[in-house]
C-alpha positions as a Markdown table, in Angstrom:
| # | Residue | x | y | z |
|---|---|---|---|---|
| 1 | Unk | -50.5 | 27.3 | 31.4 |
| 2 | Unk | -50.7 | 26.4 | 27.5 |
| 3 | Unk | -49.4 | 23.1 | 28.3 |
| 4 | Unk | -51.5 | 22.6 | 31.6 |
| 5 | Unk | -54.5 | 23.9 | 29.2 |
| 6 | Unk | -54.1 | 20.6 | 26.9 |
| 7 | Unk | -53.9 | 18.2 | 30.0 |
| 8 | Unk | -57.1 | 15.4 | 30.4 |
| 9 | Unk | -58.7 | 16.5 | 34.0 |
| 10 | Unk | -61.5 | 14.2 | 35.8 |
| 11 | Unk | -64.1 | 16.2 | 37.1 |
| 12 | Unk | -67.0 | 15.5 | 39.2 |
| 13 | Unk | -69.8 | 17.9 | 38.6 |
| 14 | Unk | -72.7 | 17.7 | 41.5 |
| 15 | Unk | -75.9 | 18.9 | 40.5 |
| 16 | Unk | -78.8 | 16.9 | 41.9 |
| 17 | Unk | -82.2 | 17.5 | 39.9 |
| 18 | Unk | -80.0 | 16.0 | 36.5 |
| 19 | Unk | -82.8 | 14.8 | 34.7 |
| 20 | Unk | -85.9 | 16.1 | 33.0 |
| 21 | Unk | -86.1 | 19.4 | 34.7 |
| 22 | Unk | -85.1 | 22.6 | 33.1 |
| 23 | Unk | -84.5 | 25.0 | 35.0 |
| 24 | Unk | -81.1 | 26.8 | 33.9 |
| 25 | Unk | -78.4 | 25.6 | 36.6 |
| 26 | Unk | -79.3 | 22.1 | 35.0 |
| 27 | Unk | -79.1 | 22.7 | 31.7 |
| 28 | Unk | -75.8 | 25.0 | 31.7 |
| 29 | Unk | -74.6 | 21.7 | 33.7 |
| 30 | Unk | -75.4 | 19.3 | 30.8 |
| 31 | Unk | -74.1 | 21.9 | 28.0 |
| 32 | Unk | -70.6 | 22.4 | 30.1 |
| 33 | Unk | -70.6 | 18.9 | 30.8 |
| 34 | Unk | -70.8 | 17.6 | 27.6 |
| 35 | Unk | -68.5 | 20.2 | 25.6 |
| 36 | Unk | -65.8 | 19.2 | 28.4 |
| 37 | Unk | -65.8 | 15.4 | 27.9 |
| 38 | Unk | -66.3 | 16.4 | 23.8 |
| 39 | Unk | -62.4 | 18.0 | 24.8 |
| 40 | Unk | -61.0 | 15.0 | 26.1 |
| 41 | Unk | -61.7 | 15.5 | 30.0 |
| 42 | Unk | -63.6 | 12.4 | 32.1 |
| 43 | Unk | -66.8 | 14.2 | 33.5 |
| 44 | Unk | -69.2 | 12.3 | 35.9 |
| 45 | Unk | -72.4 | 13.5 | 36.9 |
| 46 | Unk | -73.4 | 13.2 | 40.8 |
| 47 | Unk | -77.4 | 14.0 | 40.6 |
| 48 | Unk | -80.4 | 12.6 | 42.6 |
| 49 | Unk | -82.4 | 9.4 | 41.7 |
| 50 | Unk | -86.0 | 10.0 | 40.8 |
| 51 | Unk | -88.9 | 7.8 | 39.2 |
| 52 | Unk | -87.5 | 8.2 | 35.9 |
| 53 | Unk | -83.9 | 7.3 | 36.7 |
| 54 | Unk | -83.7 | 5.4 | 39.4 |
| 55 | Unk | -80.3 | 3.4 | 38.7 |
| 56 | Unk | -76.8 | 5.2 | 37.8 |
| 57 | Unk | -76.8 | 6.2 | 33.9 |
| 58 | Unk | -75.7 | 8.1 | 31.3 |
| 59 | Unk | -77.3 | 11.7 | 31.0 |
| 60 | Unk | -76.7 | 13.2 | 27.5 |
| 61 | Unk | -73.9 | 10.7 | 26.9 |
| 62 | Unk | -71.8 | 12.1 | 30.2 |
| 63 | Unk | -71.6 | 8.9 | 33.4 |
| 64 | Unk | -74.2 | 10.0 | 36.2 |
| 65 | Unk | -74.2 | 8.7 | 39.4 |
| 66 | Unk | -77.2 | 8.9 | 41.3 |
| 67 | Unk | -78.2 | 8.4 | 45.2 |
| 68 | Unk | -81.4 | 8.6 | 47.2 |
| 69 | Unk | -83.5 | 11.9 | 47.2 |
| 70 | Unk | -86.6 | 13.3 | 48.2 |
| 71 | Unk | -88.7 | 15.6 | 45.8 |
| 72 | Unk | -88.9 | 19.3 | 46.4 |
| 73 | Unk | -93.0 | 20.6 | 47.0 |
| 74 | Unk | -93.6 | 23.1 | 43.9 |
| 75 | Unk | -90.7 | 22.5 | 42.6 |
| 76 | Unk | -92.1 | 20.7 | 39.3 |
| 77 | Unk | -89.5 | 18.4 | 39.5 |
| 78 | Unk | -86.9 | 18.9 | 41.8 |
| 79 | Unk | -85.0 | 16.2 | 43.6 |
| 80 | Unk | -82.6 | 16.5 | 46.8 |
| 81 | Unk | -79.9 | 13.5 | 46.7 |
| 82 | Unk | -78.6 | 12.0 | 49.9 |
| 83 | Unk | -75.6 | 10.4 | 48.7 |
| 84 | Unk | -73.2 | 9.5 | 52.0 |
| 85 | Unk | -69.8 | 10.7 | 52.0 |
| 86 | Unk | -68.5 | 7.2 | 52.0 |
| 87 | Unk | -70.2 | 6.7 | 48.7 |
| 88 | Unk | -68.9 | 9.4 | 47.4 |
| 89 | Unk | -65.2 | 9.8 | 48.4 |
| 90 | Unk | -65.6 | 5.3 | 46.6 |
| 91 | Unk | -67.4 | 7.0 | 43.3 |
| 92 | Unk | -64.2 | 9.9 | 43.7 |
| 93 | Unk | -61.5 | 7.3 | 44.1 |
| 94 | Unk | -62.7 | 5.1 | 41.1 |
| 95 | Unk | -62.8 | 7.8 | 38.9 |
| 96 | Unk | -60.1 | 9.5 | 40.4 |
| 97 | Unk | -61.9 | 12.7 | 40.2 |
| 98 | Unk | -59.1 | 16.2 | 40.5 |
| 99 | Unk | -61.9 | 18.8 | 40.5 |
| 100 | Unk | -65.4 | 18.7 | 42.1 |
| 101 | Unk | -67.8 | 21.3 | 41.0 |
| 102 | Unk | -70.6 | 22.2 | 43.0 |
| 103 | Unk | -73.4 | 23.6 | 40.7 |
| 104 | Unk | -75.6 | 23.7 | 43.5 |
| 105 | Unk | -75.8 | 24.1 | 47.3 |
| 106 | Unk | -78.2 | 21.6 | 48.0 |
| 107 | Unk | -77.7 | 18.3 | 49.8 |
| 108 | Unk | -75.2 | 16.3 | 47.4 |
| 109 | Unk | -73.4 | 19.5 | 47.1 |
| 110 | Unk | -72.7 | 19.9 | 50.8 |
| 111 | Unk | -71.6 | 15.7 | 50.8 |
| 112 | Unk | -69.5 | 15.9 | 48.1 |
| 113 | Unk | -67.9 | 18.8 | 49.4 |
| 114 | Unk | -66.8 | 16.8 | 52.4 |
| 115 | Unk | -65.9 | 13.7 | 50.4 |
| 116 | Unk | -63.4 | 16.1 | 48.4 |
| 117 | Unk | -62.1 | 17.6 | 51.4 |
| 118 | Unk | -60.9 | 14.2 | 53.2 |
| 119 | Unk | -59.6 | 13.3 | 49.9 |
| 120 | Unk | -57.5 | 16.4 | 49.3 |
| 121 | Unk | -59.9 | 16.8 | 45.9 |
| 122 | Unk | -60.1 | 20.5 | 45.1 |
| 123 | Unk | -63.8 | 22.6 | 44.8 |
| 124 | Unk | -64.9 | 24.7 | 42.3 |
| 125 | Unk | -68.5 | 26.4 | 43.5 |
| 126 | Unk | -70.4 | 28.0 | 40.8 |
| 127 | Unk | -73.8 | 30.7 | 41.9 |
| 128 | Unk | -76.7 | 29.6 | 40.6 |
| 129 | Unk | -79.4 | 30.2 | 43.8 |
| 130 | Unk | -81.1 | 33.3 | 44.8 |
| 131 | Unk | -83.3 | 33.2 | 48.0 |
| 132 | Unk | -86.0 | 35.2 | 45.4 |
| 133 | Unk | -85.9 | 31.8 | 43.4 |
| 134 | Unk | -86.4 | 29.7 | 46.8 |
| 135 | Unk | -89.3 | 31.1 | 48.9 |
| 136 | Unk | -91.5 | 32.2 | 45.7 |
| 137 | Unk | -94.4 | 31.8 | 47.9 |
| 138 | Unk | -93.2 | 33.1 | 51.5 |
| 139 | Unk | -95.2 | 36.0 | 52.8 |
| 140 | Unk | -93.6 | 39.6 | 52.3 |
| 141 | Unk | -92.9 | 40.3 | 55.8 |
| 142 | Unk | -91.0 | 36.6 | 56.6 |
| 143 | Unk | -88.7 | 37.0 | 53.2 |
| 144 | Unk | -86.5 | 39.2 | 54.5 |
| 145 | Unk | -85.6 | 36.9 | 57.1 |
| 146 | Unk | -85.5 | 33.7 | 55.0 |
| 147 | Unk | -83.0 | 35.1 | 52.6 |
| 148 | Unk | -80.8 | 36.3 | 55.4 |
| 149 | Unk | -81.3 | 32.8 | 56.5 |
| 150 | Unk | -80.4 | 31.4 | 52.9 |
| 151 | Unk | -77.2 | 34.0 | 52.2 |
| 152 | Unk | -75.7 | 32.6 | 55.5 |
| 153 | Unk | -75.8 | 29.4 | 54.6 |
| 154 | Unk | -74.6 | 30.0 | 50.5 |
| 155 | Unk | -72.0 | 32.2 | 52.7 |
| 156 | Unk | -71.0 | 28.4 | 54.9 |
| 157 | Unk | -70.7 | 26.7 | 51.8 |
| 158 | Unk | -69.4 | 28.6 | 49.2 |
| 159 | Unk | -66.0 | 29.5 | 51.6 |
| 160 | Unk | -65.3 | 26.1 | 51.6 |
| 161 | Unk | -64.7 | 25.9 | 47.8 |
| 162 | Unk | -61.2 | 26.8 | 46.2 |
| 163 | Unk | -62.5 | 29.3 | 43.5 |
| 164 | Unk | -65.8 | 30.7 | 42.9 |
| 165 | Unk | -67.8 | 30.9 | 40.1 |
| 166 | Unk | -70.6 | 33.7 | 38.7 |
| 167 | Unk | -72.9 | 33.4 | 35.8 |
| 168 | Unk | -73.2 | 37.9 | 35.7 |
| 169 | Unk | -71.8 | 40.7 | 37.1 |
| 170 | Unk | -74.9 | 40.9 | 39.0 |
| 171 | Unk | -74.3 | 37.3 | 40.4 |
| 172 | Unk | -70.9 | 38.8 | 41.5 |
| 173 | Unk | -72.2 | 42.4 | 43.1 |
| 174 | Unk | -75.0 | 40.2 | 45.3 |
| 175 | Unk | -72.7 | 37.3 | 46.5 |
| 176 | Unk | -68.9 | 38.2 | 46.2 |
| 177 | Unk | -69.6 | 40.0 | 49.8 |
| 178 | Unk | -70.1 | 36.1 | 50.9 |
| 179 | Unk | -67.1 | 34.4 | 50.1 |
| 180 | Unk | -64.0 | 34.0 | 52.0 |
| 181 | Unk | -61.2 | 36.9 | 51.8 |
| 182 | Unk | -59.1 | 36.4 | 49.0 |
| 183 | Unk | -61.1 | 33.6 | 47.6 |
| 184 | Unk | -60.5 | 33.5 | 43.5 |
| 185 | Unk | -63.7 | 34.1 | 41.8 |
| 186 | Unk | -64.4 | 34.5 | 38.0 |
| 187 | Unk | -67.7 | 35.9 | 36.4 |
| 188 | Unk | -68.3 | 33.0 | 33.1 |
| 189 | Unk | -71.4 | 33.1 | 31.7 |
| 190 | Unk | -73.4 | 30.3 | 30.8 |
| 191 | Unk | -73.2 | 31.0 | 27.4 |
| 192 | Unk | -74.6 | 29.7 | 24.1 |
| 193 | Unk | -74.2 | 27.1 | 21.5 |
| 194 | Unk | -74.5 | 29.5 | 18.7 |
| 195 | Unk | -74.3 | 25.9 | 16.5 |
| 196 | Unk | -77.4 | 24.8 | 17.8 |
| 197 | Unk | -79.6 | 28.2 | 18.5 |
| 198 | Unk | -79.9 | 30.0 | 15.6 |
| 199 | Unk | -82.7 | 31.5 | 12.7 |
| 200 | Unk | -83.8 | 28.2 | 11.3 |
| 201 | Unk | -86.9 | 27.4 | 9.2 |
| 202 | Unk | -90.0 | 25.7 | 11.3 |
| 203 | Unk | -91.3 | 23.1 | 9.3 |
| 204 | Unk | -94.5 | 21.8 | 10.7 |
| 205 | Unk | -94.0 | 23.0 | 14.3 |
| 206 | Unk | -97.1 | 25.8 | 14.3 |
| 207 | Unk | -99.2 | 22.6 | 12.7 |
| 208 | Unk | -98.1 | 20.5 | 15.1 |
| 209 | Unk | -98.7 | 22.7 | 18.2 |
| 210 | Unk | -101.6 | 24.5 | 17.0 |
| 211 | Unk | -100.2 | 27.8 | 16.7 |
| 212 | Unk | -101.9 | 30.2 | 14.0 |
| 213 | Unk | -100.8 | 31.5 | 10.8 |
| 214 | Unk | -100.7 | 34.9 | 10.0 |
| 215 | Unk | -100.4 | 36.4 | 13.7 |
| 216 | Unk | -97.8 | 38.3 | 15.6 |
| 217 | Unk | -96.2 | 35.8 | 18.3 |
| 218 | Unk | -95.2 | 37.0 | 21.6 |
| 219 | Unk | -93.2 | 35.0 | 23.2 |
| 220 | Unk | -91.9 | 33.5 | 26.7 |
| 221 | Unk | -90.0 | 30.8 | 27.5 |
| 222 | Unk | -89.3 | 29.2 | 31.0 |
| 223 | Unk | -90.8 | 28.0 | 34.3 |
| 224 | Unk | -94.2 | 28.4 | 35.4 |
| 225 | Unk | -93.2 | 29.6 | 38.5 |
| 226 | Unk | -94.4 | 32.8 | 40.9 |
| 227 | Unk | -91.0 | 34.6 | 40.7 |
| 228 | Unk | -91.2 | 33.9 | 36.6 |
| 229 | Unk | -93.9 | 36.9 | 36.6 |
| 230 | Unk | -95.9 | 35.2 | 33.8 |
| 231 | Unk | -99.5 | 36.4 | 35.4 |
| 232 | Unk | -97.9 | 40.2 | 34.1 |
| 233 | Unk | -97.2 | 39.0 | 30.3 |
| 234 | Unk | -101.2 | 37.6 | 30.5 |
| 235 | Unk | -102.5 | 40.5 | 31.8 |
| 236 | Unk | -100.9 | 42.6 | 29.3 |
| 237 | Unk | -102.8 | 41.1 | 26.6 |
| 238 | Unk | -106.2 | 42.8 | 26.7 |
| 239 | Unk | -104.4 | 45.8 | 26.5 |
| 240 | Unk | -102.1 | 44.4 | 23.4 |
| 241 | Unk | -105.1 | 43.0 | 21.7 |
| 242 | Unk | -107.3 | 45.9 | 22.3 |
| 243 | Unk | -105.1 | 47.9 | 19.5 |
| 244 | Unk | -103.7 | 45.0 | 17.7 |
| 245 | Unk | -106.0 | 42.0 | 17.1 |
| 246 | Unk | -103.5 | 39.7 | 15.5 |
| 247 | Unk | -101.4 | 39.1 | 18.3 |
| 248 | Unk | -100.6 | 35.5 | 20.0 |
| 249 | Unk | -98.7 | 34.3 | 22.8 |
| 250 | Unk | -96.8 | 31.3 | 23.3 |
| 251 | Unk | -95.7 | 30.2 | 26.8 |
| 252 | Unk | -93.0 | 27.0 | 26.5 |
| 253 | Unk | -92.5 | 25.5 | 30.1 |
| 254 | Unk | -94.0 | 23.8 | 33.0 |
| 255 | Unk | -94.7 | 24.4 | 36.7 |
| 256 | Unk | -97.0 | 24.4 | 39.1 |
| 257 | Unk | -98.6 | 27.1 | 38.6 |
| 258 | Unk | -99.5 | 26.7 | 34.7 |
| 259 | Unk | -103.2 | 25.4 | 35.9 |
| 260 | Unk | -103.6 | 28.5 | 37.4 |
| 261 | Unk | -102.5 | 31.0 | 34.4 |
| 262 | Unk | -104.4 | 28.9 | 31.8 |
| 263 | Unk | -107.6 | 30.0 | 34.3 |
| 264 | Unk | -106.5 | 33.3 | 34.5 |
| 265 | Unk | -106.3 | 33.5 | 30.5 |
| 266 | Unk | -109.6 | 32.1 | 30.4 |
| 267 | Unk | -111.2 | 34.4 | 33.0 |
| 268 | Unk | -109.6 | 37.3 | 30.8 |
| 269 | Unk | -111.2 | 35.7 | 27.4 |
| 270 | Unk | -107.7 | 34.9 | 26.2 |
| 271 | Unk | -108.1 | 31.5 | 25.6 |
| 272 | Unk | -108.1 | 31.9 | 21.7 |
| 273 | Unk | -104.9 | 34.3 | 21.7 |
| 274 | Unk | -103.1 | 32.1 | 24.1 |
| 275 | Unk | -101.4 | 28.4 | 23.7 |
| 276 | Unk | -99.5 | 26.8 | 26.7 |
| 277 | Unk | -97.0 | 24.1 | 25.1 |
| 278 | Unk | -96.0 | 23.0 | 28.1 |
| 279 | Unk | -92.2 | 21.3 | 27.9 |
| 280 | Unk | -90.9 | 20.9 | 24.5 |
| 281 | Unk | -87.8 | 18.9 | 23.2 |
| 282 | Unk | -84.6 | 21.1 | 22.8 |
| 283 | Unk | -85.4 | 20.9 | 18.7 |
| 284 | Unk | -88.6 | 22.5 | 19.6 |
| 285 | Unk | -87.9 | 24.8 | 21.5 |
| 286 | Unk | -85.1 | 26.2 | 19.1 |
| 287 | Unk | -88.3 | 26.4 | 17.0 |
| 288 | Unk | -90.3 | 28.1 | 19.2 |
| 289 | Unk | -87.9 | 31.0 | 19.4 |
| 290 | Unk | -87.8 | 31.3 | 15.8 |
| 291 | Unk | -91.3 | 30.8 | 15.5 |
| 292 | Unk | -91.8 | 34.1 | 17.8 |
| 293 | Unk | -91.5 | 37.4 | 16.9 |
| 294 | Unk | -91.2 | 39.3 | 19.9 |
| 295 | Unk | -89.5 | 37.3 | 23.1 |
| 296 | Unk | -90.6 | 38.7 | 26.9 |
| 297 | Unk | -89.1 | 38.1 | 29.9 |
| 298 | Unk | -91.3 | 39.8 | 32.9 |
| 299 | Unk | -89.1 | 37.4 | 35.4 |
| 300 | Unk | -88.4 | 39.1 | 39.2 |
| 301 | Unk | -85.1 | 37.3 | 39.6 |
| 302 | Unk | -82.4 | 35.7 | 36.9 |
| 303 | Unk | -78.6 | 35.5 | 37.5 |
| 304 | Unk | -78.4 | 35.7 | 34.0 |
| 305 | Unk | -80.9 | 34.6 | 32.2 |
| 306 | Unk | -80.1 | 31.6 | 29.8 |
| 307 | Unk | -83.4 | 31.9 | 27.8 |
| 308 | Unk | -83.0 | 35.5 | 26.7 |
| 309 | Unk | -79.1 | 34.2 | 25.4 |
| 310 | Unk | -81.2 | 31.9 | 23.4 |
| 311 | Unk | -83.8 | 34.3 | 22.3 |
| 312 | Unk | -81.1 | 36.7 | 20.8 |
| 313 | Unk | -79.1 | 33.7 | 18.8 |
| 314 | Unk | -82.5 | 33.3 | 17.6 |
| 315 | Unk | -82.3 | 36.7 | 16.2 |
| 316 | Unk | -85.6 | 37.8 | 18.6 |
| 317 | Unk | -86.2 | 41.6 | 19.6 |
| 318 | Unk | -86.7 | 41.5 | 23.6 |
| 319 | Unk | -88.9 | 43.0 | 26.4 |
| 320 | Unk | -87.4 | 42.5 | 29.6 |
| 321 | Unk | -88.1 | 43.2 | 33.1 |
| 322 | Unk | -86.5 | 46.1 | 34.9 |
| 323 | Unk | -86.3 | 43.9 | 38.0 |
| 324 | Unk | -83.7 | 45.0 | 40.3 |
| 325 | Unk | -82.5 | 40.9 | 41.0 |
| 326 | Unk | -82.9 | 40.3 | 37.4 |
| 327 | Unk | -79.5 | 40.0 | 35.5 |
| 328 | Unk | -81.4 | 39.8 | 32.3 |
| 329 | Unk | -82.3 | 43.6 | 32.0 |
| 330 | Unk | -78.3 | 44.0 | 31.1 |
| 331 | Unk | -79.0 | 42.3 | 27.9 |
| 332 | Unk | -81.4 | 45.0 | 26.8 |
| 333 | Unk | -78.9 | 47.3 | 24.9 |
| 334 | Unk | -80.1 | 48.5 | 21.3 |
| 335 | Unk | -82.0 | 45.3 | 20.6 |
| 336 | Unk | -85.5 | 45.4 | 22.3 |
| 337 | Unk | -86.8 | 47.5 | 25.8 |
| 338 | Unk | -87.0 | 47.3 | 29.4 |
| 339 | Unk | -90.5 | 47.8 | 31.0 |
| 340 | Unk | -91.5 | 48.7 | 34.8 |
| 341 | Unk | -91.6 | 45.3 | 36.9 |
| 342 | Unk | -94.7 | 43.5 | 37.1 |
| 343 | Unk | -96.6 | 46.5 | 35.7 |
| 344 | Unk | -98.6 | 45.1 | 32.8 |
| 345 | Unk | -99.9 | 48.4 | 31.2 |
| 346 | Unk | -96.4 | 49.5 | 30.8 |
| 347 | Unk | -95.3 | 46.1 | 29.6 |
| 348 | Unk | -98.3 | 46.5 | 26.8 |
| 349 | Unk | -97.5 | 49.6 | 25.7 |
| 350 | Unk | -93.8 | 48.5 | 25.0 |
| 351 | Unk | -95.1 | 45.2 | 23.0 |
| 352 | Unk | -97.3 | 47.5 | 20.8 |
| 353 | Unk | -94.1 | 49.5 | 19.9 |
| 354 | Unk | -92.8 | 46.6 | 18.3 |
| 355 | Unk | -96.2 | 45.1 | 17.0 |
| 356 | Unk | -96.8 | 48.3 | 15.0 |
| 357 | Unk | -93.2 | 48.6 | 13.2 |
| 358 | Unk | -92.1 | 45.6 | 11.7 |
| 359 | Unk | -88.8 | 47.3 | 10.4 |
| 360 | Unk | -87.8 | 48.1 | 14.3 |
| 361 | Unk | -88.2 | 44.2 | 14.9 |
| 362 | Unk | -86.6 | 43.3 | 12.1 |
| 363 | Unk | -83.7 | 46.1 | 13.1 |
| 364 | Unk | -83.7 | 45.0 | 17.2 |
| 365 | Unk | -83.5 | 41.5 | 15.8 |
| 366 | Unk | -80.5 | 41.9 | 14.0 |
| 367 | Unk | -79.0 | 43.5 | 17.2 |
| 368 | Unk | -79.7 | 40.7 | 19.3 |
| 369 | Unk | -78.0 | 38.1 | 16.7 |
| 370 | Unk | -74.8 | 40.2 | 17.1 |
| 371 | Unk | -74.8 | 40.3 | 20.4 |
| 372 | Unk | -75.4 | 36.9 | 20.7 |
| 373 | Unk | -71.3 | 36.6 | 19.4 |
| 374 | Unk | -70.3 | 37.6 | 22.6 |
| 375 | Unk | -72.0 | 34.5 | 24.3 |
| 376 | Unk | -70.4 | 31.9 | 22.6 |
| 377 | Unk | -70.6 | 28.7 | 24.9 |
| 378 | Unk | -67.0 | 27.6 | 23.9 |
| 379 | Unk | -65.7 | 30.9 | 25.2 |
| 380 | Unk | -67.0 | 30.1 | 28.7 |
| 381 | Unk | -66.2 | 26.9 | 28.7 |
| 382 | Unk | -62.3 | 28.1 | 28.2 |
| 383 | Unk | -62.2 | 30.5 | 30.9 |
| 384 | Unk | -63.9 | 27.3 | 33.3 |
| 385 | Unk | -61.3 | 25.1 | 32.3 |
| 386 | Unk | -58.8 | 28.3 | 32.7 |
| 387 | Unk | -60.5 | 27.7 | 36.9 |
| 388 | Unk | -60.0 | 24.2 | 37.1 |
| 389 | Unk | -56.7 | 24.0 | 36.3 |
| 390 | Unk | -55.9 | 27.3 | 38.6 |
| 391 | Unk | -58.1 | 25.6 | 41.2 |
| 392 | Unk | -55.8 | 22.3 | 40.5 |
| 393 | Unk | -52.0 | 23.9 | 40.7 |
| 394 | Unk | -52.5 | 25.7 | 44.1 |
């Protein structure tokens, strides 16, 4: 295996909303990505084409092939490619792709596996989809149904692949019971780049975004999205502010449903305590962690949960939610507290703890920077080269 280890692969990673959007499938794709062509191996992207890329590219430096797609309603940016397996068993040839990862089960994913498959290419599948994170807006009493729906299908493509992949032990427990018997599965996580995320000084970024001086900042990173939670974390303020005036909260993201928080804040008479930055710039953001003090995370459903990793490298206390689907509540362990799910009382009174006793921040902070260690992104991107060549031998 050492000597496999140092061998070039070419890998085809299919992933189709690789562009702007952020939600975390995409971005681990791009940080994996990248660190594996830094090591010598040819990746290609296979992603959708949207307005802003409409012709084949290069995405952070890595190839990217993209096809025809159709945007996803309420997605805030999603795209669904319809690349035809003739293309891409020509774009596999050319490249003379070994390994096809399938980030996601959407469209391209599904094409490419067949491409692979009349090529004798082998597939790597990785978990990133949770029916939670699909139908956001379905009524209770048809969810049940829908993500039965949804786990069939994950179950119809996900056997297909060679090896499996899982960002969490929690990943594993809810999708493991899908996959073929005997199928090889490894839980990697996303990981960080402790390089790049890290306590760093801010320059001019409260200036530039309007942020105030002298003020606790809460804060949450991520999508604006109904299974994000984000209403709870605003209607836990009043209660924050009511016994600790110099609190602010800063929410980095987009989505569709930011128009309707920044009314809610207003309707609460938050408007002052509260500044929506919308989508920053990777620099920025690795600002806006440090610039926070306290990082929350009320989401219903993570995998993992690639923000908090970045919150702790950050050196942030965190608040997490006790969601049952929610992978992030494991990274509450002597560095910050769990609160009830969507219960924003509960979620206040735990902010106040940290509010009122600097020296515990400062203490949970330092927790959350050595736990960070553990998350190095270079570690998990050995163990998924470790897969690709298992994936490639058999």
């Amino acid at each position: 295996m050492k000597k496999n280890q140092k061998r070039r692969l070419n890998i085809a990673m299919v992933c189709d909303p690789i562009g702007e959007y952020k939600a975390g499938s995409i971005v681990s794709t791009l940080r994996f990505g990248k660190i594996l062509k830094e090591r010598g191996h040819n990746v290609i992207f296979i992603g959708a084409r949207t307005d802003k890329h409409k012709e084949h590219n290069h995405h952070h430096g890595v190839k990217t092939y993209r096809f025809r797609s159709v945007p996803i309603p309420k997605s805030g940016g999603w795209y669904t490619a319809f690349p035809t397996v003739k293309e891409l068993k020509k774009v596999f040839q050319e490249e003379k792709i070994e390994v096809v990862h399938i980030i996601l089960p959407m469209t391209a994913g599904v094409i490419a596996i067949k491409a692979a498959r009349e090529l004798g290419i082998k597939v790597v599948a990785h978990s990133h989809s949770q029916p939670e994170n699909i139908f956001p807006d379905a009524p209770k009493f048809i969810q049940p149904a829908l993500f039965y729906i949804w786990n069939t299908y994950l179950a119809w493509v996900y056997r297909k692949a060679e090896s499996l992949i899982y960002p969490s032990d929690l990943a594993y427990s809810l999708l493991d019971k899908l996959s073929r018997k005997g199928q090889p599965s490894t839980i990697i996580s996303n990981g960080i780049n402790l390089e790049e995320y890290k306590v760093k000084s801010l320059g001019d970024f409260n200036e530039r975004y309007g942020i105030p001086d002298g003020k606790i900042k809460l804060l949450y990173v991520g999508r604006l999205m109904p299974e994000k939670s984000v209403d709870t974390l605003i209607k836990a303020l009043p209660h924050i502010i009511e016994k600790h005036k110099n609190v602010h909260l800063m929410l980095v993201g987009g989505g569709y449903q930011r128009q309707k928080l920044e009314k809610m804040a207003q309707t609460l008479g938050l408007a002052k305590h509260v500044t929506f930055l919308g989508m920053v710039s990777d620099e920025d953001k690795v600002l806006a962690y440090n610039a926070g003090d306290i990082f929350i995370l009320p989401s219903l459903a993570e995998l993992e949960g690639m923000v908090v990793l970045e919150a702790i490298a950050c050196g942030k206390p965190i608040i997490i939610s006790d969601a049952k689907m929610s992978a992030s509540r494991f990274f509450v362990n002597g560095n910050g507290f769990l609160f009830k799910t969507e219960d924003h009382q509960h979620l206040a009174e735990q902010v106040s703890k940290l509010i009122a006793d600097e020296e515990l921040r400062k203490k949970l902070g330092m927790a959350s920077l050595e736990m960070s260690k553990k998350y190095d992104i270079q570690h998990s991107v050995d163990m998924l080269e470790e897969v690709y060549y298992s994936s490639t031998e058999k």
